[in-house]
ChimeraX commands (.cxc) that place a marker at each C-alpha (Angstrom):
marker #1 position 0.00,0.00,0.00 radius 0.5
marker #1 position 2.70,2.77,0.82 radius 0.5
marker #1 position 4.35,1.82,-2.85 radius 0.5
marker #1 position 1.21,2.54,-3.77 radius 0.5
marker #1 position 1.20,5.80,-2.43 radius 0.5
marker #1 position 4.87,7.00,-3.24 radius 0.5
marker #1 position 3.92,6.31,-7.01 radius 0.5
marker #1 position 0.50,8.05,-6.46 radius 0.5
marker #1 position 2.64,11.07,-5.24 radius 0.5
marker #1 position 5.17,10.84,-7.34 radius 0.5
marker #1 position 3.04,10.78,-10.64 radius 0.5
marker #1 position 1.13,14.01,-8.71 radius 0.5
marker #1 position 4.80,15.53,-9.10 radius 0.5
marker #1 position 5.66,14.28,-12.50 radius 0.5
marker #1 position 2.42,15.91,-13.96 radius 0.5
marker #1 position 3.60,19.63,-12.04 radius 0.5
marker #1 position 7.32,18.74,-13.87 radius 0.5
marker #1 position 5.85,18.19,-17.16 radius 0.5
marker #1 position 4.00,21.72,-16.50 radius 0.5
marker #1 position 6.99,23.40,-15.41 radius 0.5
marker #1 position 8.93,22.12,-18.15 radius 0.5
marker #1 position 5.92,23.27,-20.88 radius 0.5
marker #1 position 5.93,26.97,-19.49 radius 0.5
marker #1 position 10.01,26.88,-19.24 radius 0.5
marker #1 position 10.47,26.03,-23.30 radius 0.5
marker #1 position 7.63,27.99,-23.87 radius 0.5
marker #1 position 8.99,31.23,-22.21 radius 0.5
marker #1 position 12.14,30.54,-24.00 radius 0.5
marker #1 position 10.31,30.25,-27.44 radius 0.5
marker #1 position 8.81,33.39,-26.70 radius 0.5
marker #1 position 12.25,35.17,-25.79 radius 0.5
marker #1 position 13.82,33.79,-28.43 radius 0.5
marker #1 position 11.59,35.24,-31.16 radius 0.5
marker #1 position 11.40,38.78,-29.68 radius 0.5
marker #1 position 8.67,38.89,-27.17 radius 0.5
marker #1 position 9.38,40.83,-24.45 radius 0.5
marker #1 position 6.12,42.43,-23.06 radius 0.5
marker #1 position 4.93,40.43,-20.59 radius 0.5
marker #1 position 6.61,37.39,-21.32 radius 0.5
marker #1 position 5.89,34.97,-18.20 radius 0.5
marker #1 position 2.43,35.75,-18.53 radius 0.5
marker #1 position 2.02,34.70,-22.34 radius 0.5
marker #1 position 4.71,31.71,-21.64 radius 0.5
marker #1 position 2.09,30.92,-18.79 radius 0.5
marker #1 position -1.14,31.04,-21.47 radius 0.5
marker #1 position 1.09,29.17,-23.91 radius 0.5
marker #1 position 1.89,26.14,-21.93 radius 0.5
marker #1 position -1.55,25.57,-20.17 radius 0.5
marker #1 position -3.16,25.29,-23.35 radius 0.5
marker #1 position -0.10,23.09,-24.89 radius 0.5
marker #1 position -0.73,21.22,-21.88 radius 0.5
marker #1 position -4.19,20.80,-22.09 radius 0.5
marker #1 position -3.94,19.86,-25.54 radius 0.5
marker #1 position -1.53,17.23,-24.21 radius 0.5
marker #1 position -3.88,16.25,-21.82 radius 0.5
marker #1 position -6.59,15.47,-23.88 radius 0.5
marker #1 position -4.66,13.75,-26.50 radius 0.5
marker #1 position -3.36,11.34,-24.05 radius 0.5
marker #1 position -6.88,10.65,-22.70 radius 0.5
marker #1 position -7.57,9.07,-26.36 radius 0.5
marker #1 position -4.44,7.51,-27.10 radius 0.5
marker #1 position -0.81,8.13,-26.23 radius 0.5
marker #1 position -0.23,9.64,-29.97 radius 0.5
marker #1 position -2.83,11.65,-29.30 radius 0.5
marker #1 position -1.18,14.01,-27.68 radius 0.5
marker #1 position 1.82,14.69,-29.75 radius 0.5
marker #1 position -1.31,15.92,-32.36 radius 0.5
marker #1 position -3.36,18.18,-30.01 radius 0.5
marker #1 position -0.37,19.35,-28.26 radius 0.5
marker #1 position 1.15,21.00,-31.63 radius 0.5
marker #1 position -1.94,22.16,-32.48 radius 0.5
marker #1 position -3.10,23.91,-28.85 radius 0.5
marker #1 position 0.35,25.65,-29.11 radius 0.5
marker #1 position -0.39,26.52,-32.30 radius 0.5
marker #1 position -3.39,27.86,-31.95 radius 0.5
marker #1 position -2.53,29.88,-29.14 radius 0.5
marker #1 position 0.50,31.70,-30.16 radius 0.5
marker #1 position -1.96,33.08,-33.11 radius 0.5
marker #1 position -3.19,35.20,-30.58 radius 0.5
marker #1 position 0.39,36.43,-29.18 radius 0.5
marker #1 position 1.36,37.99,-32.46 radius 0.5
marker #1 position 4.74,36.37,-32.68 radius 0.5
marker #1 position 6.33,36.73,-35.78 radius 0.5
marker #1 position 6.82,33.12,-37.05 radius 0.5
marker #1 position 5.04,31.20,-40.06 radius 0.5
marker #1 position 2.12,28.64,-39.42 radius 0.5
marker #1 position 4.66,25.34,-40.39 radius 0.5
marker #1 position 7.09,26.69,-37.88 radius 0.5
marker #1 position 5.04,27.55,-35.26 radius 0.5
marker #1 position 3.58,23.90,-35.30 radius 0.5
marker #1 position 6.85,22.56,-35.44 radius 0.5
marker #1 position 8.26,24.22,-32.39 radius 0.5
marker #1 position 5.27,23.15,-30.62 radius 0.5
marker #1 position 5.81,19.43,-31.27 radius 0.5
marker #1 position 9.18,19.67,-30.60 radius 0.5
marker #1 position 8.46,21.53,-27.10 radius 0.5
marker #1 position 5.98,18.66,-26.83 radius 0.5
marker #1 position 8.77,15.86,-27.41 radius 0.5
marker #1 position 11.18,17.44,-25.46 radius 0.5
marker #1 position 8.55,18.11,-22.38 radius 0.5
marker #1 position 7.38,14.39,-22.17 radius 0.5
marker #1 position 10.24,13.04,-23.15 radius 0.5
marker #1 position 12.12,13.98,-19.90 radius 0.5
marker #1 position 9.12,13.77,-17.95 radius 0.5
marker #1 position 8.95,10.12,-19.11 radius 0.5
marker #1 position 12.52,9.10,-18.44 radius 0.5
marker #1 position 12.22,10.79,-14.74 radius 0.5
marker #1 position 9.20,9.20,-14.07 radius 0.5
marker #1 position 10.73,5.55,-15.02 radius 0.5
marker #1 position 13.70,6.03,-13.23 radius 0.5
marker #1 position 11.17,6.86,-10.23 radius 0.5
marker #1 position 9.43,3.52,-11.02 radius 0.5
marker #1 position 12.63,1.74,-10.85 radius 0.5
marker #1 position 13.93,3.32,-7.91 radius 0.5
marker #1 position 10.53,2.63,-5.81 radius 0.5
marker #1 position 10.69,-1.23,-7.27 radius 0.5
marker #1 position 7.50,-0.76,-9.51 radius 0.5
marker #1 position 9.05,-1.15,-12.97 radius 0.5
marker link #1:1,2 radius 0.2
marker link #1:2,3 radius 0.2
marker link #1:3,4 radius 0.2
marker link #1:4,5 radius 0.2
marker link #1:5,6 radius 0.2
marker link #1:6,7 radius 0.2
marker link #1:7,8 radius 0.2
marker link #1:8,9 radius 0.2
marker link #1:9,10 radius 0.2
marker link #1:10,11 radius 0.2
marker link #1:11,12 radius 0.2
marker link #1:12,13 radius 0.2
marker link #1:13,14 radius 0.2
marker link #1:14,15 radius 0.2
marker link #1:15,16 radius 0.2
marker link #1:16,17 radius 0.2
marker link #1:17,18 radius 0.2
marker link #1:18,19 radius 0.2
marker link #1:19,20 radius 0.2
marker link #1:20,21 radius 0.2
marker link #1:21,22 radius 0.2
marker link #1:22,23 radius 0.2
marker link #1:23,24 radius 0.2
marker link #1:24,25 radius 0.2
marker link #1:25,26 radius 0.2
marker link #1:26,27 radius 0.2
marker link #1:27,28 radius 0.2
marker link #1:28,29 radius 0.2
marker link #1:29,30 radius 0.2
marker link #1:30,31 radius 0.2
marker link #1:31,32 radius 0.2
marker link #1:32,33 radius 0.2
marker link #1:33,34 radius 0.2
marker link #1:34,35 radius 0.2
marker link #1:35,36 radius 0.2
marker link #1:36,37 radius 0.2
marker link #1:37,38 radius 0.2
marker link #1:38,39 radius 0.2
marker link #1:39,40 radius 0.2
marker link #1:40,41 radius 0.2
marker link #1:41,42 radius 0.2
marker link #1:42,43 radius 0.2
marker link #1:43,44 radius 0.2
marker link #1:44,45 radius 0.2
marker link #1:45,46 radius 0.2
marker link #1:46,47 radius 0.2
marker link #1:47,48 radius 0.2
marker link #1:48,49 radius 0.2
marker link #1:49,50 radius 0.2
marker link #1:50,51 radius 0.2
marker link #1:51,52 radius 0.2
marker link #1:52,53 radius 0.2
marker link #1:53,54 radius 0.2
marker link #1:54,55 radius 0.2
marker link #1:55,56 radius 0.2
marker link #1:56,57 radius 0.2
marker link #1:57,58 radius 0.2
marker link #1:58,59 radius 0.2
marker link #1:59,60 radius 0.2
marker link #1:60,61 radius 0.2
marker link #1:61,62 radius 0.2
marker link #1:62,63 radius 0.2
marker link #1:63,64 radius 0.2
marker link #1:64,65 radius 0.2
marker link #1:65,66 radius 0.2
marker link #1:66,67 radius 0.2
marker link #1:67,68 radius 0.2
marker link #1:68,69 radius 0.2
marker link #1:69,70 radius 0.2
marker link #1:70,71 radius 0.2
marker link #1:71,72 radius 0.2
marker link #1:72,73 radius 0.2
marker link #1:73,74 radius 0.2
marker link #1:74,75 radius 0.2
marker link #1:75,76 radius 0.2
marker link #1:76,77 radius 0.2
marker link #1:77,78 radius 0.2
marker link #1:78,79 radius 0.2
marker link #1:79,80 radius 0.2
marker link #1:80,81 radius 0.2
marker link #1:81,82 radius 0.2
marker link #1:82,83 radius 0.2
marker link #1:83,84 radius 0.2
marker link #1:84,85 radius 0.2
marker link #1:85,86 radius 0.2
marker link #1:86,87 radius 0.2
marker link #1:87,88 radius 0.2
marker link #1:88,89 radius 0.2
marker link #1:89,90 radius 0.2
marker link #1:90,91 radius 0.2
marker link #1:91,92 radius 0.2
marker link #1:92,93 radius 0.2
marker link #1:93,94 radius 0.2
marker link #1:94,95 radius 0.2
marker link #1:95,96 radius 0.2
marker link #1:96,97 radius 0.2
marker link #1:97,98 radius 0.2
marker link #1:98,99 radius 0.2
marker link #1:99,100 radius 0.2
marker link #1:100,101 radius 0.2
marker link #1:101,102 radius 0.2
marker link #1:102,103 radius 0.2
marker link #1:103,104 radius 0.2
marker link #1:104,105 radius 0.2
marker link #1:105,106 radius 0.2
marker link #1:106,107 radius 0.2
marker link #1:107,108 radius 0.2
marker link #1:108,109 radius 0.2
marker link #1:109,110 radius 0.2
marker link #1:110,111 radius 0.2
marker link #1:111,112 radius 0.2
marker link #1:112,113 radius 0.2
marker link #1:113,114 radius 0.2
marker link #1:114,115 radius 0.2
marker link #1:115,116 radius 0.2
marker link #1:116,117 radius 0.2
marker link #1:117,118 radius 0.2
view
């Protein structure tokens, strides 16, 4: 039961990295293509609809969410006025995707391993 509850937890903290990591490569996009107004704000925006893009594409199937996730990010920059073409803008947002759940993935199966549930 407390295995049980450590992996409960540490998903619980796994979901906040995968956040933190979202708004982090967001707010860099947004840096790196000139934004400076407000830029923690609209990295904030940015990754909590890329994450709930994410979330809902994962809710269907795992693939899912490397679709929805692109597309959320997408669709919100539109309304951020960043200078950037529509193929590029998806393409940053799948690779922010990759590169979010991609580390959150590794951490969270080296957390498996270490609690002797993988």
């Amino acid at each position: 039961m407390l295995y049980r509850i450590i992996t409960f937890i540490g998903g619980l903290v796994f979901v906040v990295a995968l956040f933190a990591l979202l708004w982090f490569f967001c707010k860099k996009f947004l840096e790196r293509h000139g934004v400076t107004d407000q830029v923690s704000d609209r990295a904030m925006v940015l990754a909590t609809w890329t994450f709930a893009g994410i979330s809902v594409g994962l809710v269907f199937a795992v693939v899912g969410a490397f679709v929805l996730g692109p597309w959320a990010f997408y669709r919100t920059l539109r309304g951020h006025d960043v200078a950037i073409s529509d193929s590029a803008a998806i393409w940053w947002g799948f690779g922010i995707v990759v590169a979010a759940l991609g580390l959150c993935a590794i951490g969270f199966f080296g957390f498996l391993m270490v609690v002797g549930a993988y």
